[in-house]
Phi, psi and omega in degrees: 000131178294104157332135185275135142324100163315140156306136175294156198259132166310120174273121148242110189302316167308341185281329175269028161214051169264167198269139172347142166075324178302102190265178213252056137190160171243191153279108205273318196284021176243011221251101173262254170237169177312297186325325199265329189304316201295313189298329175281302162003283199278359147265335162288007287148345211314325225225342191284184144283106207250359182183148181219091178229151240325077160070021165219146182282159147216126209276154159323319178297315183293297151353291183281353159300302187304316165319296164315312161342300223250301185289336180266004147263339163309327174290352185252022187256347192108347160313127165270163162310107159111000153315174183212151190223162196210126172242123182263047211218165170259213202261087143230130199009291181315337191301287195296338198274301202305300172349261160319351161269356175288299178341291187300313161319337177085035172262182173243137168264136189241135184239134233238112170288146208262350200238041185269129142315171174302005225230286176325320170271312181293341182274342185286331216249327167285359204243343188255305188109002187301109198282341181223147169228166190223115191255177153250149202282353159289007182217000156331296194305316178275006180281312202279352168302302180291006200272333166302349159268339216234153184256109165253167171243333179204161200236128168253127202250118175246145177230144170320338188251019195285139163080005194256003173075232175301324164278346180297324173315295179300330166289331176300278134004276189292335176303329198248310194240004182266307188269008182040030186290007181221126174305169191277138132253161183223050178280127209256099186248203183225124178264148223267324172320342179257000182264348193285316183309329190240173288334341182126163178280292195317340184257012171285134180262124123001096178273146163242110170297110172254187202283337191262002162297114191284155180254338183217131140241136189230114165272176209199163181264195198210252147218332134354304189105312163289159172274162175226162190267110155302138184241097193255117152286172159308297178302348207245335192291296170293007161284319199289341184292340178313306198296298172277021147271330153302310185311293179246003174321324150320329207244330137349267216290322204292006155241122178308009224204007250273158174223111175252126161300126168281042200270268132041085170327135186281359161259061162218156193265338164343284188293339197273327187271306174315306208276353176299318171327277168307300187317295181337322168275348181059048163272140158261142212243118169273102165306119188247138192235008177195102147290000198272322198273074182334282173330315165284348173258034161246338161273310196284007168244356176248029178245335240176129133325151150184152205252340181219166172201120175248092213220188178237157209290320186324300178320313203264313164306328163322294194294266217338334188253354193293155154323320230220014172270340182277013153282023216237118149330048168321338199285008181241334180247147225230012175202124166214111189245134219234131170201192184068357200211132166339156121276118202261119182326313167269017145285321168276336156351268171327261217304325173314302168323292188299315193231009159080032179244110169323146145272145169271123186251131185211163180245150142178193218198158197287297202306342195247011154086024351245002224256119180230012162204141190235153153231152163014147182256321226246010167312137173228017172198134173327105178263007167064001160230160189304000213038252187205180211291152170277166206309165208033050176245152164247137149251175156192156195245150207224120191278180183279015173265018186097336196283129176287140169246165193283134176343135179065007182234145183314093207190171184290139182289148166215154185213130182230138161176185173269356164283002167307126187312156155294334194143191177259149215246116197058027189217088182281320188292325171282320154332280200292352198257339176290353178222150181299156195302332182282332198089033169262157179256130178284113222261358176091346185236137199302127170205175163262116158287107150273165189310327204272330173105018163287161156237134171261144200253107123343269188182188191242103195340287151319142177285019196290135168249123195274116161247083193080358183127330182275137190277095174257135177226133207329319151343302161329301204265343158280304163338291111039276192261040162257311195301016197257123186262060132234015144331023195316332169189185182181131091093342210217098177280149175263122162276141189280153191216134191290333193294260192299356187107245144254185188224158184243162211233130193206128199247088225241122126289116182298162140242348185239107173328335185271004191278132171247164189283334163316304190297336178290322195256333183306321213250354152320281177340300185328286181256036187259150155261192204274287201319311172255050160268121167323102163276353197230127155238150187218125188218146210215161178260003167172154193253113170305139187205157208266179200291328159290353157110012188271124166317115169235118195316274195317333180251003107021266185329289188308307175308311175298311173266058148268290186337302178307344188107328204040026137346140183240358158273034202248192225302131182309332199254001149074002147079072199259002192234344189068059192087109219259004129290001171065006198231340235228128144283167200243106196264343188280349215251090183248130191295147203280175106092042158315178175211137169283177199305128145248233188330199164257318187268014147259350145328314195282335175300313203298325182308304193258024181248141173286159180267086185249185203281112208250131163240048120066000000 
């Protein structure tokens, strides 16, 4: 039998400018599972407060009751080891317990944005196989929409004020008849209050979980247009909390106290990784459950101390720009920390200005559990790159034969480390086309290696639009608006936008002249979630395309932000309506903080590169 090819050995340049004490690997045979981070937590932890939402605690001890809880009733449904269950919510009291009782059950979590249409959810929900779901009852009414597609065997109905006592009633209340926030449903459920009562934390059996077990599947688009399941074990989640506990652990631990802001949906992996993290610190975590309501998370932080904050750039220009932060109680925090999304060089300005606190800026992706670069915690100014990879992580940047290439020069970013995915869930031909010959995973995206072992992000290969942190992707939104019959074809790019990062764009040949850009987002919205409803419609008498009938995005792009100037002054409203005749491009409307084209060579990359989900 023929000997495997040693791997060529990785130069890394970055391990001699990590900050003092930091070792360039951890112990990967010592990486066991989340179930076990979480148990030693909540026992060393027993008495702190591990969660805070509108304004009432629950201690570690408690966590872990209600978690036993959860789990001995799902082990008394008739479940195997390794069923996938789907949690449908935003931050709330309920989350973090229903998380870890899955876990603990020896189950898989599959995690739902709540604000998914029926379109969105039967395919998340028939593509994973999720025999249970645990919704919040404001989002009940699109569970019962998906049920002619999707086979569930029980629905567990959670309200918001659920674990919150007497104020939870009330919340409940205001929630169902002040604010009508939960639509009509005739959903046959489960209330979530009789599996915390019955059977009990006491009737929980012991699973013995191991590290190669999965623990998550999270889905990311693709090039498809549907999402696929990142197939997160156990080992690849808790090496990253291993990695950044190396990283930053230090810097944590140095408040007897820690308080983290929770903004960030705990179904983003971002956020799904921090907080395994922090429990690991017996940090308590302030559940923020609608970040969209600036005003309320600005009283509610100007309520509450807190040391850290793990947010995205939008977030962090919102508070920076409210009426009311500087009434906000800054002096405790010693960590602000930024992903899913770019960060902009006068955002971190501004919050550096207010709390004298940097961002710390970090990359990673769903396939990587996500974290696969950092900078520095003792950063004392924005350094506009991503800093450098964390210990056992290897990158190399790569041309489009595959060949690593050299400092400064341009090419797709790859990544080997143990955070790295198993693969795609049921999709081995999409698995093989996302990773290198070698085990690198290919992230889709344009970067530089400096000397020094920082990595700088260029730009992205894939045609994907980061929106607020969130991935939409084109494919999609075509799809979508090919079903509209006065559609003849579409479209569709991310424009750059100062609010959001980018913005998505939709570029339309009519059949029917009467068709308005109103009528275009109405009918999104229908099968849409918000963020990825066009905001900028545009309609044209034909779409560039290659000799063979393929769209071609990238050169779109290019015409569209030439036209514009490409410019970072240009117009705030990002010419979103296409003209307000609706008919017309709005060739005047230039959008801030455009970018220029990039590189040549990464067009030839992108032809042989997969698209996975990047939370920067």
């Amino acid at each position: 039998m023929a000997k495997k090819k040693a791997a060529p050995k990785i130069e890394q340049p970055w391990l001699a400018h990590y900050p003092p004490g930091t070792p360039e690997t951890i112990d990967e045979s010592a990486v066991g599972t989340l179930v076990e981070i979480f148990d030693k937590a909540t026992k060393k932890f027993a008495q702190r407060p591990a969660l805070e939402s509108f304004g009432k605690t629950m201690s570690y001890a408690e966590l872990d009751e209600a978690s036993k809880s959860i789990a001995a009733w799902l082990q008394q449904q008739g479940l195997a080891k390794g069923d996938r269950v789907a949690i449908m919510m935003p931050n709330v009291m309920a989350y973090a317990p229903i998380l870890f009782g899955i876990l603990r059950a020896g189950l898989t979590v599959v995690n739902v944005n709540p604000l998914y249409t029926r379109r969105e959810l039967s395919h998340q929900l028939n593509d994973s196989g999720a025999r249970f779901i645990f919704v919040l009852e404001n989002f009940a009414a699109t569970v019962e929409k998906s049920l002619p597609d999707v086979k569930l065997d029980r629905i567990v109905l959670v309200k918001p004020g659920d674990f919150l006592s007497l104020k939870g009633v009330i919340i409940n209340l205001v929630s169902r008849y002040v604010k009508q926030a939960v639509p009509a449903h005739s959903l046959q459920t489960t209330r979530f209050t009789e599996i915390i009562a019955s059977p009990g934390s006491g009737a929980f059996e012991p699973v013995e979980v191991d590290r190669e077990d999965i623990a998550f599947l999270q889905y990311t688009g693709g090039t498809t247009g549907l999402a696929k399941g990142a197939t997160l074990k156990h080992f690849n989640v808790a090496a990253n909390v291993a990695q950044l506990d190396a990283w930053m652990g230090r810097t944590i631990a140095a408040n007897k106290e820690n308080v983290m802001i929770t903004a960030l949906p705990l179904y983003h992996i971002f956020a799904l990784t921090a907080c395994c993290l922090f429990i690991h610190f017996g940090t308590k975590q302030l559940l923020i459950a609608n970040p969209r309501d600036i005003d309320g998370f600005v009283k509610t932080l100007k309520s509450t101390p807190f040391t850290c904050t793990v947010l995205v750039n939008t977030l962090y220009n919102a508070l920076a720009n409210h009426s009311q932060i500087k009434d906000v109680d800054f002096s405790r925090l010693n960590l602000s920390i930024s992903g899913g999304m770019a960060t902009q060089k006068a955002v971190a300005r501004k919050w550096k200005e207010l709390t004298d606190s940097a961002i710390i800026e970090g990359y990673g992706l769903s396939e990587t559990s996500p974290v696969v670069c950092a900078n520095p915690m003792d950063l004392e100014e924005f350094s506009g790159t991503i800093g450098f990879p964390i210990p056992s992580t290897e990158v190399t940047i790569r041309d489009e034969d595959g060949k690593i290439l050299s400092y400064d020069e341009e090419g797709e970013l790859c990544v080997r480390g143990p955070q790295v995915m198993a693969g795609y869930w049921n999709q081995p031909e999409e698995t093989a086309k996302a990773m290198t010959d070698d085990g690198f995973f290919r992230t889709g995206d344009i970067a530089v290696l400096q000397k020094d072992g920082q990595v700088r992000i260029v730009d992205r290969i894939k045609d994907m639009v980061l929106v607020s942190g969130f991935n939409v992707y084109p494919n999609e939104v075509e799809d979508v608006l090919a079903g509209h019959p006065k559609i003849v074809e579409a479209a569709v790019i991310g424009v750059p936008d100062e609010h959001s990062g980018e913005a998505v764009a939709a570029y339309i040949v009519r059949k029917d002249e009467s068709l308005t850009p109103e009528e275009v987002r109405e009918y999104c919205r229908e099968h849409l979630t918000a963020y990825k409803v066009p905001r900028r419609v545009e309609f044209r008498d034909s779409l560039p395309k290659t000799n063979v009938g393929k769209m071609l995005r990238r050169a779109l792009r290019d015409e569209v932000l030439g036209n514009e100037g490409g410019g970072k002054d240009g117009g705030k409203d990002g010419g979103k309506d296409g003209g307000k005749d609706g008919g017309k491009t709005n060739d005047k409307a230039k959008p801030a903080g455009a970018k220029k084209s990039p590189a040549k060579k990464a067009e030839t990359v992108k032809k042989k590169a997969e698209a996975p989900s990047k939370t920067n």
